[in-house]
C-alpha positions, 0 to 999 in steps of 0.5 A, a space after each residue: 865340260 869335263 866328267 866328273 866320274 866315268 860313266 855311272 850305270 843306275 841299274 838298280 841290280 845290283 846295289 839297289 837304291 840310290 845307286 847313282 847318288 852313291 857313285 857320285 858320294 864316293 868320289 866327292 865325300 873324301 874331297 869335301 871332307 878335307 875342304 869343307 868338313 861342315 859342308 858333310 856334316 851339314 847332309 850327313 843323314 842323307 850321305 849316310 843314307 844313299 852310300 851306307 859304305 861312307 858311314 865310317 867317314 861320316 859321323 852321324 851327328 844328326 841322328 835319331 833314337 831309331 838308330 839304335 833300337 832293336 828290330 822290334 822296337 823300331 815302328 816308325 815307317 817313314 813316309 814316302 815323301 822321305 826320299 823327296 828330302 834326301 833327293 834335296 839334301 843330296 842335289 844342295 850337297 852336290 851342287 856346292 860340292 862338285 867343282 864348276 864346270 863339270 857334267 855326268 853321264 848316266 846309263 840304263 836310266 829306265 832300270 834305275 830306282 825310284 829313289 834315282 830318278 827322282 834324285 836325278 830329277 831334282 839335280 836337273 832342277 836344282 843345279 845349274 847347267 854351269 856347275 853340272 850337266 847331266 846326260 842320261 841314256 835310258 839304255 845300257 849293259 845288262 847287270 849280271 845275273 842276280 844270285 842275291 841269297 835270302 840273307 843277302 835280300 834281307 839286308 837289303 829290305 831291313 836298310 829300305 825299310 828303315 830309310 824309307 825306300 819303300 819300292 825297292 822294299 815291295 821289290 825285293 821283299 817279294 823276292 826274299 818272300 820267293 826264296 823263303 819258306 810260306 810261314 815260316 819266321 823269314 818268309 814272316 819278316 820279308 811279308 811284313 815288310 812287303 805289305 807295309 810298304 805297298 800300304 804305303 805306297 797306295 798300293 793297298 790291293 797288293 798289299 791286302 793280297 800279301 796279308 791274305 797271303 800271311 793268313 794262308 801260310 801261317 797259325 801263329 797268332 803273332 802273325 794273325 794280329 799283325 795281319 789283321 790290324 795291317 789290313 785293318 790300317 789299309 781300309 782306315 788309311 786309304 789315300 782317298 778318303 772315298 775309299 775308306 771302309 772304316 766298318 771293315 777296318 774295325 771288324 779287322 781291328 777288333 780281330 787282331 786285339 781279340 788275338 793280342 789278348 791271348 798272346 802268352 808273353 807279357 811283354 808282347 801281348 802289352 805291346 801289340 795290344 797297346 799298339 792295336 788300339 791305338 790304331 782302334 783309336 784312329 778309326 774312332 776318331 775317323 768316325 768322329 769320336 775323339 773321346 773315345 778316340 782319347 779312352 784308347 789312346 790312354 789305355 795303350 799308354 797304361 799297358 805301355 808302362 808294363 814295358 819299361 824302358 823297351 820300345 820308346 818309340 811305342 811310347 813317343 807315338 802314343 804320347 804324340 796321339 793322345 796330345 793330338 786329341 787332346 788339342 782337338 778337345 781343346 786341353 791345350 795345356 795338357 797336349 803341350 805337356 804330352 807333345 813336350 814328353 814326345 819330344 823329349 824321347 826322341 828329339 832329332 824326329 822333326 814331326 813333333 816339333 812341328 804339330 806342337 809348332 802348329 799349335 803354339 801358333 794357333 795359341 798366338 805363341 809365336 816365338 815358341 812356334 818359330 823356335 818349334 819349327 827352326 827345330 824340325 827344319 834343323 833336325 834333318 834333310 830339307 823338309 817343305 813343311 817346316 818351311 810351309 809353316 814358318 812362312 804362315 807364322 811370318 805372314 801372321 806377324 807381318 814379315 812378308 818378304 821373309 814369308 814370301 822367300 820361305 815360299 819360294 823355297 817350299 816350291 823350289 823344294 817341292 813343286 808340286 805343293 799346292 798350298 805354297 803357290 796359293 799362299 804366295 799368289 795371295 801375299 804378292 796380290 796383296 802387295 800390288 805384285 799382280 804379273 807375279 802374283 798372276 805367274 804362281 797363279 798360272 803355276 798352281 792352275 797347271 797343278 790342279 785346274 779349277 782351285 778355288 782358291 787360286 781362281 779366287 786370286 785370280 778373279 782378283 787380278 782380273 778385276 785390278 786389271 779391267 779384264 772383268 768378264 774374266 774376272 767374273 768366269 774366273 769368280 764365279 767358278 771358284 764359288 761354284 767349286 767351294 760355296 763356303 770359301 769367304 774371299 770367293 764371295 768377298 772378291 765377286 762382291 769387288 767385282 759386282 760393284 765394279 760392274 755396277 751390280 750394286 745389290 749382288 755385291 751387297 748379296 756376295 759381300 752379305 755371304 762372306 761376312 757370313 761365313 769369315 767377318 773381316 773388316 775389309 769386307 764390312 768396309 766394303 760392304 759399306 761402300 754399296 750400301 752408301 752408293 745405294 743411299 743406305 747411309 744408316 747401313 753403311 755407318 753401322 758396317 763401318 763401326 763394326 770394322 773398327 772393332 776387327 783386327 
């Protein structure tokens, strides 16, 4: 096969991020544009993302109202997840855009970013061996010394941070923290960052560690609220909820709306305090009090009017809150208009359209669901969510094999989303598909061992196929594991009856109905009841069958 480019080294000194990915856009985005300009244009924010130095050539037609705010007014931080998308926008645009035939060879793999490794990764997968192969060495040339000043650095953070490159951001912001002065506004800015990012990255000791750091260095009391409310969000927000201290949390958010308030500057202490509660607001609502939850948000949006037309995106995320809890206090109409004021800021950000998707669905709007996710999967890189959701709705309204193929695409996006392969184990169960129903039960069960729901699918599969001590390992460690999942309890009652255990499955199928009433389960409910000679019984299940949809 013949190389595509020389030989590409990913150290990530000196260009950081993607640095693989860039190398391969500066030789294909020039071509592709001659060719195939709506093959560009179709990834321009994950082109414009990995090789910033293509923005001139690369119109950004996709892009969102962050781009051009102020430092200040730009809240948002994307979600680790981001570079997933990228990854998968970047492999869709390589492998329709390189010409068959062709490979690379990549060294120093083992000091390549995060966000190259898994590109790379992705690649693998993704494209087959025949359009591209793909050789890396974990070796190679040491970079020259890196004599990046604190200018140089910051640059750097900002474009990470701002793209959702959060290793390289705890990385470099560290080091621009080196070279800086404790306290000062510099040192401040690249402390923000640093912590920010480990947050969200999990590495929430390190990132405690840095806002302590702030504390020490610094008097300002700008500094002190943002700290505060930081490590606030890391006891609020912990990725395991066991982990969560949300009395600690509240301590360190009353702080640093307590400093807010003194904040001399209007405009600055309506804007951090709006923002402080808001996160108050979370902890409410983490200690089950959407009301009050609901009182805070809506106090925020009051200071928030104070601002006039800064900080949009202030504005968009109180919006989004208040219609979150307004739906989960059941004002659906009034969380649509919010959602739909939310969306109207900004609407190139995706998440919105699908929380208000997800909604619409529960509404039995289909059609303005469907159109809600189309949005958010339309407004940027692949995203499995949007996929994940369409293929809810489709299942819902009967289009199996569309909800089936939207499914394989959320796991060929993301293999590691569990829900994908529980949901397309069940549809395919439920077509009689079973070797490849059983095929993404495997899969799931290599992912998280002992799911219920998948070993739920599995006893099903067991049943159908005779093995039934199988069936029943498989059944009977699914209710073990969630004694409130209806379909563990109604397939064991298959099983029971199967076996002849003609009153457990009465007892199995009495507790599913318990907990979910369908008329499977009433139907089969009857069927035991009518080998035990409980006719009466049995007639009344199957009336109340008649009256489920």
């Amino acid at each position: 096969m013949r190389l595509l480019t020389p030989l590409i080294d990913a150290h990530r000194r000196p260009h950081g991020p993607y640095t693989v990915a860039a190398a391969l856009l500066r030789h294909l985005v020039p071509a592709a544009l001659e060719r195939s300009p709506r093959l560009v244009a179709a990834h321009d924010i994950e082109i414009r993302a990995a090789a910033p130095e293509l923005a001139g050539l690369v119109p950004g037609e996709r892009a969102t109202l962050e781009a051009g705010l102020s430092d200040e007014e730009r809240i948002l931080v994307p979600a680790p997840r981001r570079t997933l998308r990228l990854a998968n926008g970047l492999a869709e645009f390589f492998r329709d855009a390189v010409p068959p035939g062709r490979s690379i060879a990549v060294c120093n793999g083992a000091e390549a970013d995060p966000t190259d490794i898994e590109l790379l990764d992705v690649m693998m997968r993704r494209i087959p061996p025949g359009t591209l192969t793909i050789r890396i060495y974990s070796g190679g040339p040491e970079p020259a010394q890196d004599t990046r000043d604190a200018d140089e650095l910051w640059r750097l953070v900002d474009r990470c941070m701002r793209e959702g490159f959060l290793h390289a951001v705890a990385e470099l912001g560290e080091r621009g923290m080196a070279r800086t002065g404790p306290g000062g506004t510099r040192w401040w800015r690249f402390a923000q960052r640093t912590a920010t990012a480990l947050g969200g990255l999990g590495r929430t000791d390190e990132a405690r560690a840095i806002w302590d750091q702030v504390r020490l260095a610094s008097q300002d009391p700008a500094m002190h609220a943002a700290a505060a409310y930081g490590t606030a969000m890391l006891d609020a927000r912990h990725p395991d909820p066991a982990r969560r201290d949300l009395t600690r949390a509240r301590g360190w958010i009353n702080e640093a709306i307590a400093i807010s308030t003194l904040l001399p500057d209007p405009g600055e202490r309506a804007f951090k305090l709006g923002f402080d509660r808001n996160g108050l607001a979370l902890i409410e609502l983490r200690h089950g009090r959407p009301d009050v939850a609901l009182a805070l948000v809506e106090s925020a949006i009051g200071l928030a009017r104070e601002l006039g037309e800064r900080h949009p995106l202030h504005r968009m995320v109180l919006l989004a809150n208040r219609a979150q809890l307004l739906a989960a206090l059941g004002h659906t109409k009034e969380a649509l208009e919010d959602y739909g004021a939310a969306i109207a800021i900004d609407p190139g950000f995706p998440d919105y359209h699908l929380e208000r998707g997800n909604l619409l669905f529960k509404l039995g709007r289909h059609e303005e669901a469907l159109a809600d996710f189309e949005r958010a999967i339309r407004a940027g890189p692949p995203l499995p969510e949007g996929y994940y959701n369409r293929a809810e709705l489709r299942t819902v309204r009967g289009d199996v094999e569309e909800a089936l193929a939207d499914l394989a695409l959320v796991i060929e996006l993301d293999p590691a989303y569990l829900d994908a392969y529980i949901n397309r184990a069940g549809l395919l169960a439920a077509l009689g598909r079973d070797e490849e129903a059983r095929a993404e039960v495997t899969a799931g069960l290599a992912l998280a061992a002992g799911n219920p729901h998948l070993l739920t699918i599995l006893g099903q599969l067991e049943t159908t196929a005779g093995r039934l001590a199988e069936a029943e390992a498989a059944l009977n460690a699914a209710v073990e594991q969630a004694p409130g999942l209806a379909a563990a309890w109604g397939n064991r009652g298959v099983l029971r009856y199967t076996i002849g255990d003609l009153e457990g499955s009465i007892a199995d199928l009495t507790r599913a109905i318990d907990l979910q009433p369908q008329a499977d389960l009433y139907l089969n409910r009857a069927v035991a009841l009518r080998a035990l000679g409980r006719d009466t019984e049995a007639t009344a299940d199957e009336h109340r069958a008649d009256h489920l949809p």
